[in-house]
C-alpha positions as CSV (number, residue, x, y, z in Angstrom):
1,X,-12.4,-30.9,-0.1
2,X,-13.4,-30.0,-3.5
3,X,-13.7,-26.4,-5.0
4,X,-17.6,-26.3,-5.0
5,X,-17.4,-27.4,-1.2
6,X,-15.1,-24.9,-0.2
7,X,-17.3,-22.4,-2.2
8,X,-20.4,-22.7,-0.1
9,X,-17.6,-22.0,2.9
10,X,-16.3,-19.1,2.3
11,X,-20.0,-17.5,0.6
12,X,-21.4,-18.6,4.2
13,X,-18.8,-17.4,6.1
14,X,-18.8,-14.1,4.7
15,X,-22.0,-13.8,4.8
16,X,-22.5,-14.7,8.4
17,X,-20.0,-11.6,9.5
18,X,-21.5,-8.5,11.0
19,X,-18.4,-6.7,9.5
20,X,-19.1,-7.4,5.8
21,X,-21.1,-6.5,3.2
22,X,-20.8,-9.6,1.4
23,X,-23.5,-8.8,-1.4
24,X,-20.9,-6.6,-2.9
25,X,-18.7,-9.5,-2.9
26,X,-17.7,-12.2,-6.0
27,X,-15.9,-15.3,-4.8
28,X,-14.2,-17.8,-7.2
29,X,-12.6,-20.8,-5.9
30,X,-10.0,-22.9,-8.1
31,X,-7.8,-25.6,-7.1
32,X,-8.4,-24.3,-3.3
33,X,-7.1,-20.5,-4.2
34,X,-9.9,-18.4,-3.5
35,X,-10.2,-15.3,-5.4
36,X,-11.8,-12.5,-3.9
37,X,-13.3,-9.3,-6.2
38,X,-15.8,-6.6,-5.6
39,X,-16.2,-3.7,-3.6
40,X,-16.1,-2.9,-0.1
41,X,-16.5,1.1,2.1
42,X,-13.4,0.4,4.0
43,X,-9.9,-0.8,3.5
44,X,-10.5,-2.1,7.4
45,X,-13.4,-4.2,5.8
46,X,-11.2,-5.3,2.6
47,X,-8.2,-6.8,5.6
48,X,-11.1,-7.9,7.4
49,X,-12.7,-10.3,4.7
50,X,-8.9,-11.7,3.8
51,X,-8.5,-13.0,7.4
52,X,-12.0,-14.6,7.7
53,X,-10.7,-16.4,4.6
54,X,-7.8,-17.3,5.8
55,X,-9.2,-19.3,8.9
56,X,-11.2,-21.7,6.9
57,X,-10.1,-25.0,6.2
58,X,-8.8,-26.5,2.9
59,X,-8.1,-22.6,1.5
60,X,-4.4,-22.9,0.0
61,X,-3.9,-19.5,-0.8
62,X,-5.9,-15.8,-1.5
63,X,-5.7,-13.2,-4.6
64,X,-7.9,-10.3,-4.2
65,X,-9.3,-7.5,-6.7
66,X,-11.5,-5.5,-4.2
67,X,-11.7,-2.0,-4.6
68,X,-12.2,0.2,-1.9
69,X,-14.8,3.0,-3.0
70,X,-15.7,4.7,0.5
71,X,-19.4,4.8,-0.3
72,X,-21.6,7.1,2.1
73,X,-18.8,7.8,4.2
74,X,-17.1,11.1,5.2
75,X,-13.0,11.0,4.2
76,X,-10.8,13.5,5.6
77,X,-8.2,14.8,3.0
78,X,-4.7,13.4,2.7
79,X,-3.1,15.9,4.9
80,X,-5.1,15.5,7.5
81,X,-5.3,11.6,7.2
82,X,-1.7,11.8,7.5
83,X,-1.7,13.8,10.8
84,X,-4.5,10.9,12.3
85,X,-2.1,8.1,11.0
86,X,0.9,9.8,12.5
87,X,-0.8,10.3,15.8
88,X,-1.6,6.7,16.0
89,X,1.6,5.7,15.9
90,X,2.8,7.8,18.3
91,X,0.1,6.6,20.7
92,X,0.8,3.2,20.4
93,X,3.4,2.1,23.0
94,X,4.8,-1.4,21.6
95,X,6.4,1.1,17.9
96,X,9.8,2.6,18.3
97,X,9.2,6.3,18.7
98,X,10.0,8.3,15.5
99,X,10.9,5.3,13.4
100,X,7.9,5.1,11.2
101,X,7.3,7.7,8.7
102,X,3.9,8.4,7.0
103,X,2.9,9.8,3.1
104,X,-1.1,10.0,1.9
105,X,-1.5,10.5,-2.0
106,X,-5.1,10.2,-3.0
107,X,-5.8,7.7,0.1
108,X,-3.0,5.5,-0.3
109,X,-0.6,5.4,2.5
110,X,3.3,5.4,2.2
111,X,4.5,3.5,5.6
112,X,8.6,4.0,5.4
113,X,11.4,3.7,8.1
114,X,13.0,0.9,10.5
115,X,11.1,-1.4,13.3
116,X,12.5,-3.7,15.2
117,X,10.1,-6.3,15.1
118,X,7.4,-7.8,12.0
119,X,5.1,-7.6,14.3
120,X,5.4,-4.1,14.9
121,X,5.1,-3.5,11.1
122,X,1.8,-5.6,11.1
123,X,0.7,-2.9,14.3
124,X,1.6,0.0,11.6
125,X,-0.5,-1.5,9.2
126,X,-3.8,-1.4,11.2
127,X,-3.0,1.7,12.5
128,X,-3.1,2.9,9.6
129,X,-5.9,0.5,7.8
130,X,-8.6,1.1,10.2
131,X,-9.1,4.7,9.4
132,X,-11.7,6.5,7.2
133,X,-10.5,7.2,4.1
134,X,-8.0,4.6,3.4
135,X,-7.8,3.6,0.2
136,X,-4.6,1.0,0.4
137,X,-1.6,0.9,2.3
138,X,2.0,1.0,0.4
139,X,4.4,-1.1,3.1
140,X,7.9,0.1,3.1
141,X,9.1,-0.5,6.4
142,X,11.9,-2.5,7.0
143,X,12.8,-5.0,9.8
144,X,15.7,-4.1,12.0
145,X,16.5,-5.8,15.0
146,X,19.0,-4.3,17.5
147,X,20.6,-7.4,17.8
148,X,21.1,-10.9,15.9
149,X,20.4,-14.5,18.0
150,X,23.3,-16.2,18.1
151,X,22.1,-19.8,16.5
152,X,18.8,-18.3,14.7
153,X,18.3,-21.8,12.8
154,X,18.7,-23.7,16.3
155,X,16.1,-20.8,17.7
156,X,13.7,-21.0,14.8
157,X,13.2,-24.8,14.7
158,X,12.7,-24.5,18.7
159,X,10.1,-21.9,18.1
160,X,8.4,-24.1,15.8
161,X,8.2,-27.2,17.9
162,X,6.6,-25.3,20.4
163,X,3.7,-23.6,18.7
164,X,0.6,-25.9,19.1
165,X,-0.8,-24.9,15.5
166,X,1.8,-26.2,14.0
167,X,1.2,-29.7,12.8
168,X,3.8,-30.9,9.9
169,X,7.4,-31.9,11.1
170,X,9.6,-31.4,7.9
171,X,9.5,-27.6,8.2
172,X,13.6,-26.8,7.5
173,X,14.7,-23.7,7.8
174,X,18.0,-21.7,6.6
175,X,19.7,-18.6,8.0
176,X,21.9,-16.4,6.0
177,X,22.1,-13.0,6.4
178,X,19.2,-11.8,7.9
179,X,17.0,-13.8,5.0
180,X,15.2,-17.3,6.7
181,X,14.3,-19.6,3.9
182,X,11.4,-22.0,4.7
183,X,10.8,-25.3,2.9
184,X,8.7,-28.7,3.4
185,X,4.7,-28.6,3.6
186,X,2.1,-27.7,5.6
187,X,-1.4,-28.8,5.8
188,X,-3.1,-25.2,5.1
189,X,-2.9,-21.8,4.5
190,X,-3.7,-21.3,8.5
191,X,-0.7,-23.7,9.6
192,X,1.2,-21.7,6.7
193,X,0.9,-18.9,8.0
194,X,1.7,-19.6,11.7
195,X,4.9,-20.8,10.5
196,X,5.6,-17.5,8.8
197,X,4.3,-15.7,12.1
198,X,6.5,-17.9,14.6
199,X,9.7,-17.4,12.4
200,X,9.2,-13.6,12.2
201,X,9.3,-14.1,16.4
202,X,13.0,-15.4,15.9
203,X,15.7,-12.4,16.9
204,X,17.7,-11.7,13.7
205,X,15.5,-12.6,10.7
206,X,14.3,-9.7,8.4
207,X,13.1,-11.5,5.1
208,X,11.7,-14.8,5.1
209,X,11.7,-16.4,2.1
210,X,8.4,-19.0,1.4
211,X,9.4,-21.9,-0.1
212,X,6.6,-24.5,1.6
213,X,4.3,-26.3,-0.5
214,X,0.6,-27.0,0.6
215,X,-0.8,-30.2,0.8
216,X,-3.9,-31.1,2.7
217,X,-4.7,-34.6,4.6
218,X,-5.9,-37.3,1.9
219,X,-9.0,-36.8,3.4
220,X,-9.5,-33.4,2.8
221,X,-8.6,-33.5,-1.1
């Protein structure tokens, strides 16, 4: 697929979602990065727009420059932004209680402590994201698990095997110390990132290191 092709994807698709205002959008596509800029009301609608990208075929990666300008909507102040954030959290039964510590300066949120889980870092995140007033979110959290699997290589490249949308077979991946580094190639950005996804699953890893390349079917280039 060529740039100009996957262009006229992402323009429709965007334009197509009830979620975004896609008039206020600019989309550049080079060498199958797409490169978002603009402005958006919501930092809900700026996460929002990333993932719709994200799903469409033959997009190898995504740099953004949208600025979140909360036009014609009401924001609370950063203390009391804080106080809905915090709430959230402690609402939401899959986060360790008291773990996850909240700042707001001028809209952008501070997200520090200890999970046990990525997942449950990605749940802080849209917590946090899909408030008014919002301007960005600053992720400090660290991942923490109570305890390490006992062969996380064996478990990862299990995990891997068994997850449908995962196509390629030379995904390798190498434990030490908590950091899981990933290399071979995947087909797109969307099988890219359910390896990322199913690895964070494993027991034991806290950093993944990306070292994939992307390389589409010869029929797609």
């Amino acid at each position: 697929m060529d740039d100009l092709a996957l262009l006229d994807l992402v323009v429709e698709a965007l334009a197509v979602d009830p979620g975004i205002r896609s008039e206020r959008l600019r989309v550049q596509v080079q060498d199958g990065v797409v490169a978002l800029s603009g402005r958006v009301n919501a930092h809900a609608e700026k996460i929002r727009l990333a993932r719709v990208v994200r799903r469409i075929r033959g997009v190898v990666e995504i740099t953004t420059e949208v600025q979140v300008t909360h036009e014609g909507i009401e924001t609370p102040g950063d203390d009391a932004l804080c106080a809905r954030i915090a709430d959230g959290l402690s609402w939401t039964a899959t986060l360790p209680p008291g773990r996850v510590k909240v700042r707001v300066r001028r809209g952008w949120v501070v997200l520090s402590g200890a999970v046990e889980w990525d997942y449950q870092r990605g749940l802080c995140e849209d917590v946090a994201g899909r408030l008014a007033g919002v301007s960005g979110i600053v992720d400090l959290l660290t991942v923490k698990p109570r305890m390490a699997a006992i062969d996380v290589e064996a478990c990862a490249q299990r995990a891997l095997r068994r997850n449908a949308g995962i196509r390629s077979a030379d995904i390798t991946a190498r434990f030490v110390g908590g950091n899981m580094t990933l290399t071979g190639s995947v087909r797109s950005w969307h099988e890219r990132n359910a390896v990322r996804r199913t690895i964070w699953s494993v027991p034991g890893v806290t950093r993944i290191l990306d070292r994939m390349v992307t390389m589409p079917p010869r029929d797609e280039r």
